[in-house]
MARSEBA-495710 format. One record per residue (C-alpha): residue number from 1; residue in three letters; x, y, z. Coordinates in pm, 1 decimal. Example, Ala and Ser with C-alpha at 12.3 -4.5 7.8 and 13.67 -1.06 7.14 Angstrom:
{1, "ALA", {1230.0, -450.0, 780.0}},
{2, "SER", {1367.0, -106.0, 714.0}},
END
This chain:
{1, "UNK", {-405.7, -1553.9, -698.8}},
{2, "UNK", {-598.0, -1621.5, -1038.8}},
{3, "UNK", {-870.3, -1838.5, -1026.5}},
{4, "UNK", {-1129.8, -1897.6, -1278.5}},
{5, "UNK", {-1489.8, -1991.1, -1178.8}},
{6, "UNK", {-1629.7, -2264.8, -1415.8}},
{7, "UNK", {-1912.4, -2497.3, -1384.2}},
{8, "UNK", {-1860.3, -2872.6, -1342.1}},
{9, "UNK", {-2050.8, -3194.9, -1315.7}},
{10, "UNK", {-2038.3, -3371.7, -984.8}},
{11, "UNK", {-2048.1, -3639.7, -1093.6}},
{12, "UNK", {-1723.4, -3650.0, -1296.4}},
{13, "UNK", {-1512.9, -3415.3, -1051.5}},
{14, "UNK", {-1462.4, -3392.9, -682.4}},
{15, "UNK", {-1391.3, -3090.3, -481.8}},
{16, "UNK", {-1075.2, -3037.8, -543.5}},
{17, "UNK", {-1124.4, -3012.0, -977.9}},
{18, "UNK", {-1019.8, -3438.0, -966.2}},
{19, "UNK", {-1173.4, -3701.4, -1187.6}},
{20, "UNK", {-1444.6, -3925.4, -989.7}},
{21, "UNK", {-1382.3, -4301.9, -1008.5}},
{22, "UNK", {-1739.9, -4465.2, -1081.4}},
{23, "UNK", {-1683.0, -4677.1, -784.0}},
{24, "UNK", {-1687.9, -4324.8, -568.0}},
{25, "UNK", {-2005.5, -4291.4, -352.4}},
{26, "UNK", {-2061.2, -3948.9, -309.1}},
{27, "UNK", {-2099.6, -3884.7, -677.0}},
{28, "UNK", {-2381.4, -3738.4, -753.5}},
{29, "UNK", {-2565.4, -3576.9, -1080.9}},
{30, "UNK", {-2564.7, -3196.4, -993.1}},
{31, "UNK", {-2399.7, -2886.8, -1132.6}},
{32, "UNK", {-2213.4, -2669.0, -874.6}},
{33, "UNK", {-1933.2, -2411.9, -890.2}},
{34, "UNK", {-1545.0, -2423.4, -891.5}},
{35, "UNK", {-1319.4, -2185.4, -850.0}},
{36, "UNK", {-996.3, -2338.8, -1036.9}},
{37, "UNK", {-636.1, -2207.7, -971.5}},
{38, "UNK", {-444.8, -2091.3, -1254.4}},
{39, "UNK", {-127.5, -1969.7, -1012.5}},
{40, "UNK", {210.7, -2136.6, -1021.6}},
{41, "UNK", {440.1, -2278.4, -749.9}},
{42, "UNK", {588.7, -1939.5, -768.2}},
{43, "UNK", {291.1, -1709.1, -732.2}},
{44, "UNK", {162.0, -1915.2, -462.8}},
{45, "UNK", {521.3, -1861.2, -268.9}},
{46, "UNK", {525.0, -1504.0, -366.9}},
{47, "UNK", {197.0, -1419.8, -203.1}},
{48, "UNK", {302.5, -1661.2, 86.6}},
{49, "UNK", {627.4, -1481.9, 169.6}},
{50, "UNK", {442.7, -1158.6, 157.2}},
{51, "UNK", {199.7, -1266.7, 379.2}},
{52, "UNK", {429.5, -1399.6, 652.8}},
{53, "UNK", {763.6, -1178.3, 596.8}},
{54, "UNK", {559.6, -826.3, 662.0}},
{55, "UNK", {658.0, -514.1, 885.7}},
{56, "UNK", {712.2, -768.2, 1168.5}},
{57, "UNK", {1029.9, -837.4, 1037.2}},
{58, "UNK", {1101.0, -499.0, 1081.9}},
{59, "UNK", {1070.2, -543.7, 1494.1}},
{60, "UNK", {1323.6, -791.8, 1484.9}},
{61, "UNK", {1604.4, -522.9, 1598.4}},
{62, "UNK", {1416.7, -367.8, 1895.6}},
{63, "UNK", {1289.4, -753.5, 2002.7}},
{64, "UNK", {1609.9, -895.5, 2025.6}},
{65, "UNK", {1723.5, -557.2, 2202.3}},
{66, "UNK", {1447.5, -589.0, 2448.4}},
{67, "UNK", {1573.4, -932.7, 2588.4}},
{68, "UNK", {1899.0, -912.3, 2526.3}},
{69, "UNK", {2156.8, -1107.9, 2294.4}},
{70, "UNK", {2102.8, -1463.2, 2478.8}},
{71, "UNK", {1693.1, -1469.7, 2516.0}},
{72, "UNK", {1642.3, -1287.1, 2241.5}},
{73, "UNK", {1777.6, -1513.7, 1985.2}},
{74, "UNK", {1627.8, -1808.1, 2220.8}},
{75, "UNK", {1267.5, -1680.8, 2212.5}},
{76, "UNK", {1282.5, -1616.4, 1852.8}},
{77, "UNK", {1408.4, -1927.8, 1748.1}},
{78, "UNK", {1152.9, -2127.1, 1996.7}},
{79, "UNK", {829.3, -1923.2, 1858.8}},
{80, "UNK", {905.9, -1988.7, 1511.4}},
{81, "UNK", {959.9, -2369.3, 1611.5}},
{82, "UNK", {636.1, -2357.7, 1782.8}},
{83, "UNK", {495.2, -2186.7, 1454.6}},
{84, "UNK", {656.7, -2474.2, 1199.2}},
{85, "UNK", {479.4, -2727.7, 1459.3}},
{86, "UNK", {187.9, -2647.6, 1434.5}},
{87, "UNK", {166.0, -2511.2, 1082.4}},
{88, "UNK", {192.2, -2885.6, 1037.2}},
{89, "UNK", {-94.8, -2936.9, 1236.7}},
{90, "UNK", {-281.5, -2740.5, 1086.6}},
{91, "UNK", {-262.4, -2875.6, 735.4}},
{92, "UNK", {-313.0, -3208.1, 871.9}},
{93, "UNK", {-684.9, -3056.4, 891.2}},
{94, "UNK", {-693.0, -2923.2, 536.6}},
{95, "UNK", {-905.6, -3181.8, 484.8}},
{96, "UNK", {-1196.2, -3277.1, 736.6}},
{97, "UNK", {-1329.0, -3586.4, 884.9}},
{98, "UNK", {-1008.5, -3758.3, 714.4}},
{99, "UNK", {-672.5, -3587.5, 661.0}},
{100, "UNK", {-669.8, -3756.4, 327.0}},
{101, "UNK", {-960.5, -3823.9, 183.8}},
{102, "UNK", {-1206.8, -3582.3, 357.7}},
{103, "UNK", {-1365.3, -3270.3, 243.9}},
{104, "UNK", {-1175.0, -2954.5, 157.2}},
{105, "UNK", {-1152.2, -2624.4, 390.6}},
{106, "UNK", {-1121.4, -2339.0, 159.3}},
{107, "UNK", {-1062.2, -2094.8, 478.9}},
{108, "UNK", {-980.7, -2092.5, 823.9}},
{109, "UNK", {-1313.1, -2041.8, 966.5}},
{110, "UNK", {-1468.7, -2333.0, 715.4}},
{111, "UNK", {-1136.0, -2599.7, 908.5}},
{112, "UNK", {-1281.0, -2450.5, 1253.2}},
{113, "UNK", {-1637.0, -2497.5, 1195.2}},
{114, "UNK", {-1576.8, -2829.4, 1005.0}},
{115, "UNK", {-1340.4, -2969.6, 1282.5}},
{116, "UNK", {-1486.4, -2864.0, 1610.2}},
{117, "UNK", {-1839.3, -2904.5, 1523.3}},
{118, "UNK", {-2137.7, -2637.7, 1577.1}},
{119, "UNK", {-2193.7, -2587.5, 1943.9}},
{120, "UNK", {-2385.8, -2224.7, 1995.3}},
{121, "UNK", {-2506.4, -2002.4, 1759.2}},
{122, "UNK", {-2444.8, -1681.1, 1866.2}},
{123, "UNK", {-2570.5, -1440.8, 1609.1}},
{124, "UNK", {-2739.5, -1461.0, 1259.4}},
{125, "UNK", {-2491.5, -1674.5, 1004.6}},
{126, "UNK", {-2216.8, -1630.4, 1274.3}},
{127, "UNK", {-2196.8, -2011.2, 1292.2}},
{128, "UNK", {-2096.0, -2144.1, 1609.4}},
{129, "UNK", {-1894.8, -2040.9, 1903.6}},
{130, "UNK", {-1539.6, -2167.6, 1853.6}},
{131, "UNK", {-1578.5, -1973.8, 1432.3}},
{132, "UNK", {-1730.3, -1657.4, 1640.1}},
{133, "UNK", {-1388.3, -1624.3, 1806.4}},
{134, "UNK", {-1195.0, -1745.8, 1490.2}},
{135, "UNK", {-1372.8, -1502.8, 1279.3}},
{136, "UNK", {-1341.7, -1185.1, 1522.0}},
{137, "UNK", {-915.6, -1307.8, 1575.2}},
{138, "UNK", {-872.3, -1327.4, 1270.1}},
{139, "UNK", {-1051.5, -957.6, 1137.1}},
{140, "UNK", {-939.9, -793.3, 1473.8}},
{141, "UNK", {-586.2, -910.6, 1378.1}},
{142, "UNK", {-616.6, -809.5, 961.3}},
{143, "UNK", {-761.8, -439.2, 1152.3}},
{144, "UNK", {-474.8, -448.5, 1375.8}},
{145, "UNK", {-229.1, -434.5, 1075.5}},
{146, "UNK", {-393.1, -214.2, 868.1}},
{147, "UNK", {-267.0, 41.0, 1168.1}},
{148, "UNK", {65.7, -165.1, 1173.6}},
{149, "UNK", {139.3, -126.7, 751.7}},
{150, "UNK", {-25.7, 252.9, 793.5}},
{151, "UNK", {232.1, 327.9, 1053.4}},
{152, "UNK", {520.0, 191.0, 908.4}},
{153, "UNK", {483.0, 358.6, 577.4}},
{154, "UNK", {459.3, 644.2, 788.1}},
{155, "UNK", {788.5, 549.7, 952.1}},
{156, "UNK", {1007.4, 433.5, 641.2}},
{157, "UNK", {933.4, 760.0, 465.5}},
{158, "UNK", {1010.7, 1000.9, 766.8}},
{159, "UNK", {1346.7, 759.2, 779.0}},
{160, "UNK", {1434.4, 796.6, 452.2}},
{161, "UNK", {1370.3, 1225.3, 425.5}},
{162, "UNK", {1591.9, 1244.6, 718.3}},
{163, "UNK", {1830.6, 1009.4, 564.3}},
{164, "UNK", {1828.1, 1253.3, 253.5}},
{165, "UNK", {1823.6, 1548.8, 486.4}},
{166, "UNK", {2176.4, 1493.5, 665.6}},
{167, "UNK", {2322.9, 1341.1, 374.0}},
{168, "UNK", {2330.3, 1718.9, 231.1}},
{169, "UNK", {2315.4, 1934.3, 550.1}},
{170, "UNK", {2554.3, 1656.7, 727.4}},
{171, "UNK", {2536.8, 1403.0, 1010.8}},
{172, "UNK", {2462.2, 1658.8, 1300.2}},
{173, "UNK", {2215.6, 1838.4, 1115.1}},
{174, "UNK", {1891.9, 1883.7, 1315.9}},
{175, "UNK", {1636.8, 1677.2, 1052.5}},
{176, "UNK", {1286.2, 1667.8, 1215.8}},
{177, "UNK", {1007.3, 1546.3, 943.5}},
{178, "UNK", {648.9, 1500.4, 1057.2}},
{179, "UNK", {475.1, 1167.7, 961.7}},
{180, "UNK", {103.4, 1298.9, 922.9}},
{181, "UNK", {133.3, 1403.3, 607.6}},
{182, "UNK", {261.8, 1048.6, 441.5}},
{183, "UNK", {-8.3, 910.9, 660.5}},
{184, "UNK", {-272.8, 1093.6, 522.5}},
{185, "UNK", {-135.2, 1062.1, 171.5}},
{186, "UNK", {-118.9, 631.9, 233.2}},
{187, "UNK", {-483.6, 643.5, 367.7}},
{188, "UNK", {-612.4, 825.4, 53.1}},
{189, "UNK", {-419.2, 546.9, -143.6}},
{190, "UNK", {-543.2, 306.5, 33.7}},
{191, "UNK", {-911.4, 414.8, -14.3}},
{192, "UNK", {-861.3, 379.6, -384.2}},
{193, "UNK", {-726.5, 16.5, -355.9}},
{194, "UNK", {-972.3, -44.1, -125.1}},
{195, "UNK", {-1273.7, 14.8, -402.2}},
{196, "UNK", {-1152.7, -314.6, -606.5}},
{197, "UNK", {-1440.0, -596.5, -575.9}},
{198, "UNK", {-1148.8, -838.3, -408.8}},
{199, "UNK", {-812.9, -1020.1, -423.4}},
{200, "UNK", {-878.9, -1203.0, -762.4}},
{201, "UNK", {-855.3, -853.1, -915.4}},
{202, "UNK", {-565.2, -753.1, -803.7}},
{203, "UNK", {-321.1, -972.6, -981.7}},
{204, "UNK", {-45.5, -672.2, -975.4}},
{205, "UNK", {-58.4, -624.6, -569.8}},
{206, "UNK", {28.2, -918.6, -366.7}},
{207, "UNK", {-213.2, -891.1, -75.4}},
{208, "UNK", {-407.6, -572.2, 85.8}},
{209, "UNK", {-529.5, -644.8, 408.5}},
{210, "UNK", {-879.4, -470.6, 390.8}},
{211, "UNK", {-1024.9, -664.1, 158.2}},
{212, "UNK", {-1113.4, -1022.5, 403.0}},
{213, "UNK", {-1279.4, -782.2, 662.7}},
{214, "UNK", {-1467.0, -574.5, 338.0}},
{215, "UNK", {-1601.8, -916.8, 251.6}},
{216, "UNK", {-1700.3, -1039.9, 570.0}},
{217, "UNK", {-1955.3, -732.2, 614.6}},
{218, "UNK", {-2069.3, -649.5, 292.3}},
{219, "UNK", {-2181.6, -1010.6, 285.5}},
{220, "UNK", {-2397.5, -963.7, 621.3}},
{221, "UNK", {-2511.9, -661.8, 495.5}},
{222, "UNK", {-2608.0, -802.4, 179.2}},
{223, "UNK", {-2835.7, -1057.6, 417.1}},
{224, "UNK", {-2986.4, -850.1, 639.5}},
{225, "UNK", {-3134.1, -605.2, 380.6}},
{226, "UNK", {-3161.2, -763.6, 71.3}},
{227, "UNK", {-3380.5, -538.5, -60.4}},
{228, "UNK", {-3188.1, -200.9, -8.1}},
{229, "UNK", {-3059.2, -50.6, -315.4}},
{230, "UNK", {-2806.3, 117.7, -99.3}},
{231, "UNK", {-2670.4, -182.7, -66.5}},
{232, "UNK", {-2733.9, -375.0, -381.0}},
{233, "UNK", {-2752.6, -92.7, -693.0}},
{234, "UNK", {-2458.4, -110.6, -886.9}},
{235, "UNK", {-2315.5, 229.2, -1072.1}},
{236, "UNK", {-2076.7, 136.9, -1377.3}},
{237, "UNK", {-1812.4, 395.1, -1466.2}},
{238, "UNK", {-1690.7, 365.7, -1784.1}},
{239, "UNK", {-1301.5, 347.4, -1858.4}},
{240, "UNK", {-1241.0, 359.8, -2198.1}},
{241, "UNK", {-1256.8, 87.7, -2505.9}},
{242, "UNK", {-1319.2, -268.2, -2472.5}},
{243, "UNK", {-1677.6, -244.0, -2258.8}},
{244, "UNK", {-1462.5, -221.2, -1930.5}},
{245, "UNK", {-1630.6, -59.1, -1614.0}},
{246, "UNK", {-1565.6, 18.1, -1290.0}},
{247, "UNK", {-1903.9, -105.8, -1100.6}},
{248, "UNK", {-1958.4, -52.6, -716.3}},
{249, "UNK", {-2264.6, 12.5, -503.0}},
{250, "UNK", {-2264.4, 300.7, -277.2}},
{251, "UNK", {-2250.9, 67.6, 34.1}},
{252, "UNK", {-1898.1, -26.0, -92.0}},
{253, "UNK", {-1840.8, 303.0, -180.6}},
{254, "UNK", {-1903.9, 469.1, 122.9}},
{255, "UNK", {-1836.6, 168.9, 397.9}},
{256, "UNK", {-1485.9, 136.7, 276.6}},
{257, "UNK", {-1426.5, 496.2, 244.4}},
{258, "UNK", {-1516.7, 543.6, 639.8}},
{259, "UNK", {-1357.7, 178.4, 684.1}},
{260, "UNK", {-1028.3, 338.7, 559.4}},
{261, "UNK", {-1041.3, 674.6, 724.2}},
{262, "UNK", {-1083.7, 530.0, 1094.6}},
{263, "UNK", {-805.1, 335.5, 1005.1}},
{264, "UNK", {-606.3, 598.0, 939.3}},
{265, "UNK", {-684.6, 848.2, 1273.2}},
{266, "UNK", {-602.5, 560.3, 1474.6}},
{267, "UNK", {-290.9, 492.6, 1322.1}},
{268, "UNK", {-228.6, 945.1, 1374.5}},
{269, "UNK", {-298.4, 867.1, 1756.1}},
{270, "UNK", {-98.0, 572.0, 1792.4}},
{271, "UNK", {218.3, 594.8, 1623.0}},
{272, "UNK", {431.6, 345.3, 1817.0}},
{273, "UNK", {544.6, 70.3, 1563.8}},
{274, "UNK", {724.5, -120.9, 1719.1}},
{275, "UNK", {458.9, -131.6, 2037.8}},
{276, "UNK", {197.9, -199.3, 1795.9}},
{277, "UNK", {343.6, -474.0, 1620.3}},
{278, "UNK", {443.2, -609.1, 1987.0}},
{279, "UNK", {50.5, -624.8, 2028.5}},
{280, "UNK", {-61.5, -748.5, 1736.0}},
{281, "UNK", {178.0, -1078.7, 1794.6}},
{282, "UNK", {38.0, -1108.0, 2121.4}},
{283, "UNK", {-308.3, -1101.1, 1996.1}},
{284, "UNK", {-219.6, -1323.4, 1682.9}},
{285, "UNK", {-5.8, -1585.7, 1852.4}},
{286, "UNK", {-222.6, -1747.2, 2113.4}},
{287, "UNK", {-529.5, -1813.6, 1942.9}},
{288, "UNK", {-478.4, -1845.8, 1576.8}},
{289, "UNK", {-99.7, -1994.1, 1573.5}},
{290, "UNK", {-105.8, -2244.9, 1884.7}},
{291, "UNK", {-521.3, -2301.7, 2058.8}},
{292, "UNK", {-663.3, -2344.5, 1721.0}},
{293, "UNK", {-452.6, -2579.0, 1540.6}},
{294, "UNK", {-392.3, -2753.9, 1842.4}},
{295, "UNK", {-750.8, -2785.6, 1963.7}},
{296, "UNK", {-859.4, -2883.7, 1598.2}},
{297, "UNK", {-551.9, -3168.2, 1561.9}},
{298, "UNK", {-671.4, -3319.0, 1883.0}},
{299, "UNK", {-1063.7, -3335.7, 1764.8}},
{300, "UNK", {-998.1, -3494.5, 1444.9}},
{301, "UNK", {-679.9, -3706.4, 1540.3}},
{302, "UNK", {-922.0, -3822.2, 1811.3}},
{303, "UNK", {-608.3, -3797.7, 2054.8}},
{304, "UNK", {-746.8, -3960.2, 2410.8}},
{305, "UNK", {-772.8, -3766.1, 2692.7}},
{306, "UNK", {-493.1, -3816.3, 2949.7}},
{307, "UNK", {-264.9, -4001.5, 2700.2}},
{308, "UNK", {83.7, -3870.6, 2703.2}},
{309, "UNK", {34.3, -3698.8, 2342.6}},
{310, "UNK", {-262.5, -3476.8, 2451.5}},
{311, "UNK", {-75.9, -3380.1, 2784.8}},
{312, "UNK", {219.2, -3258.6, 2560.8}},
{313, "UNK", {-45.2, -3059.3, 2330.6}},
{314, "UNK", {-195.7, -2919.2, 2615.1}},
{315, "UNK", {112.6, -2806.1, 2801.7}},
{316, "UNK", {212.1, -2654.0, 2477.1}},
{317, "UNK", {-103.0, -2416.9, 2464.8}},
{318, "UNK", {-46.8, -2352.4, 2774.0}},
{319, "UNK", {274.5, -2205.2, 2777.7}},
{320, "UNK", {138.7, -2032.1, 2434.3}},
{321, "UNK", {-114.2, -1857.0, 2637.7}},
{322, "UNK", {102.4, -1754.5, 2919.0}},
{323, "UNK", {390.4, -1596.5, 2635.3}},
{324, "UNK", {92.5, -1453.2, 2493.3}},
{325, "UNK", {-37.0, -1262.4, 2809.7}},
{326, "UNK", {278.1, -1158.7, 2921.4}},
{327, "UNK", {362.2, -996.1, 2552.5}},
{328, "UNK", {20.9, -840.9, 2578.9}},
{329, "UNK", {44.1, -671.7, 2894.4}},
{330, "UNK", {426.5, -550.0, 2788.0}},
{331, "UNK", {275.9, -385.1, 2489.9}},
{332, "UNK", {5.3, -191.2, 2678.0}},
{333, "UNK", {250.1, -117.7, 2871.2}},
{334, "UNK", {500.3, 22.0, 2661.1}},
{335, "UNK", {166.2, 214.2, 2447.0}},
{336, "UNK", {52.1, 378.7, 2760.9}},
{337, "UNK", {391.7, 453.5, 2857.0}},
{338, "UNK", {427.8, 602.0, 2500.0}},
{339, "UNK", {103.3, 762.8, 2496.9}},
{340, "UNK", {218.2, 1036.0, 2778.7}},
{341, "UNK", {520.7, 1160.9, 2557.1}},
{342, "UNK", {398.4, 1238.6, 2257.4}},
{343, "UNK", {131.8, 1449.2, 2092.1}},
{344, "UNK", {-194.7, 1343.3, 1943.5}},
{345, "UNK", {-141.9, 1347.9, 1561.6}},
{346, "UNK", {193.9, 1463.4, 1563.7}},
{347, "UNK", {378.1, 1173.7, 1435.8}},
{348, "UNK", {748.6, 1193.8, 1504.0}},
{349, "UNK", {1037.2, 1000.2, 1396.6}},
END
């Protein structure tokens, strides 16, 4: 998305870029920072559909074929209901004390930490315990499909060579590809992409999934030594006319590099898409689709304990949890099954 940072008065505009009335009492005479959209309704849907309509859609086939014709359908149709639902309770929490007035969450972790409060601090600037676990779903899950995209490029591209393959040696032709090779190859991409300073500069790419967890450390890194120039030097490159540079520190440099690389092994020693993916849902579903948007609804709604309403809600992360556990021990499951018939690194079609 482009954005634009610009400075403002605070008195004359409220969070979200709005005119102040003079009769508003929380204006107040200080300069702070925006950062003002300049997308469209279509870039914003663009980078939603990418977001949401990944490499799980590839699993559709084998999780339909895994509960047959009649469930299959049936749970896929239910989870996604259970996914509009509480979408919609989750932007009821956009804004926080009040759904309409209050003040804006810019990210997840800021409509957790905003809406159920600070209870322990765990950790230095890890906030408190209900973000912790936010945070570390939501960065486990962005790891998790780093391995999911790395495997599926592998995947596609052994797919389509053996498509090639038979289409000149014919349809009984023995076409065996190896996918190390195009996972290497992606990785080494992928540590180039992985060098730009964040999403705001990559206008041509619609999302890479690296860069939230890049920012997340580098920023605690940044705190705990602030005086490291390991950390903090920044190298320009020059690249051509115009006074353009590519700067980086050799923190980024090397953290992402390594970042990228583990990635990658893991993806050569577990290259079971669709049982990945199968995981990753599990993992994703529970806790950032259903408890949290819940959980949050119910603390700002103020819904009464025991009232018919919160009974509903929590039957509903309930049963979330129990799908969730189930999927989750299916996957490791079908992985370990997986991991006795195949070789380490030897990625096969």
């Amino acid at each position: 998305m482009d954005v634009e940072k610009v400075e403002r008065k605070e008195a004359e505009f409220d969070d979200d870029g709005r005119v102040r009335t003079a009769a508003d009492p929380s204006a107040k005479m200080m300069t702070i920072s925006y950062f003002v959209g300049k997308g469209t309704v279509w870039t914003a849907t663009t980078h939603a559909i990418t977001a949401i309509i990944g490499s799980g859609v590839l699993a559709l086939p084998w999780s339909v074929a895994q509960m047959g014709w009649v469930l299959g359908p049936i749970a896929l149709v239910g989870c996604a209901y259970i996914t509009y639902y509480t979408s919609v309770l989750l932007s009821d929490c956009y804004r926080s004390p009040d759904p309409v007035h209050g003040k804006r969450n810019y990210t997840y972790m800021d409509v957790v930490r905003s809406c159920l409060g600070k209870l322990i601090t765990i950790v230095y600037e890890s906030g408190p315990r209900n973000v912790v676990v936010c945070g570390l779903a939501q960065y486990s899950i962005l790891w998790g499909a780093m391995v999911g995209y790395t495997i599926t490029t592998a995947t596609s591209i052994m797919a389509v060579v053996r498509t090639d393959c038979r289409h000149y040696r014919g349809h009984n032709a023995t076409c065996s590809s190896s996918g190390t090779m195009y996972m290497v190859v992606f990785g080494l991409v992928e540590i180039v992409l992985s060098q730009f300073p964040n999403l705001e500069k990559l206008t041509f790419i619609s999302i890479v999934y690296g860069q939230p967890i890049f920012a997340c450390y580098e920023k605690w890194l940044g705190t705990r030594w602030p005086e490291s120039s390991f950390v903090h030097r920044e190298y320009a490159v020059p690249l051509g006319g115009g006074g353009r540079a590519a700067r980086f520190t050799m923190c980024k440099l090397v953290v992402r590099t390594a970042f990228v690389a583990f990635t990658t092994v893991v993806s050569l020693m577990l290259p079971f898409f669709n049982a990945v993916l199968g995981l990753l849902g599990a993992m994703a579903f529970w806790p950032l689709t259903v408890y949290f948007p819940v959980t949050m609804y119910m603390a700002q709604a103020k819904v009464g304990r025991g009232t018919r309403k919160w009974l509903a809600l929590q039957a509903l992360n309930v049963g979330a949890l129990v799908v969730s556990l189930l999927a989750a021990v299916g996957s490791v499951a079908d992985v370990v099954q997986r991991l006795g018939h195949v070789k380490i690194f030897q990625t096969q079609l």
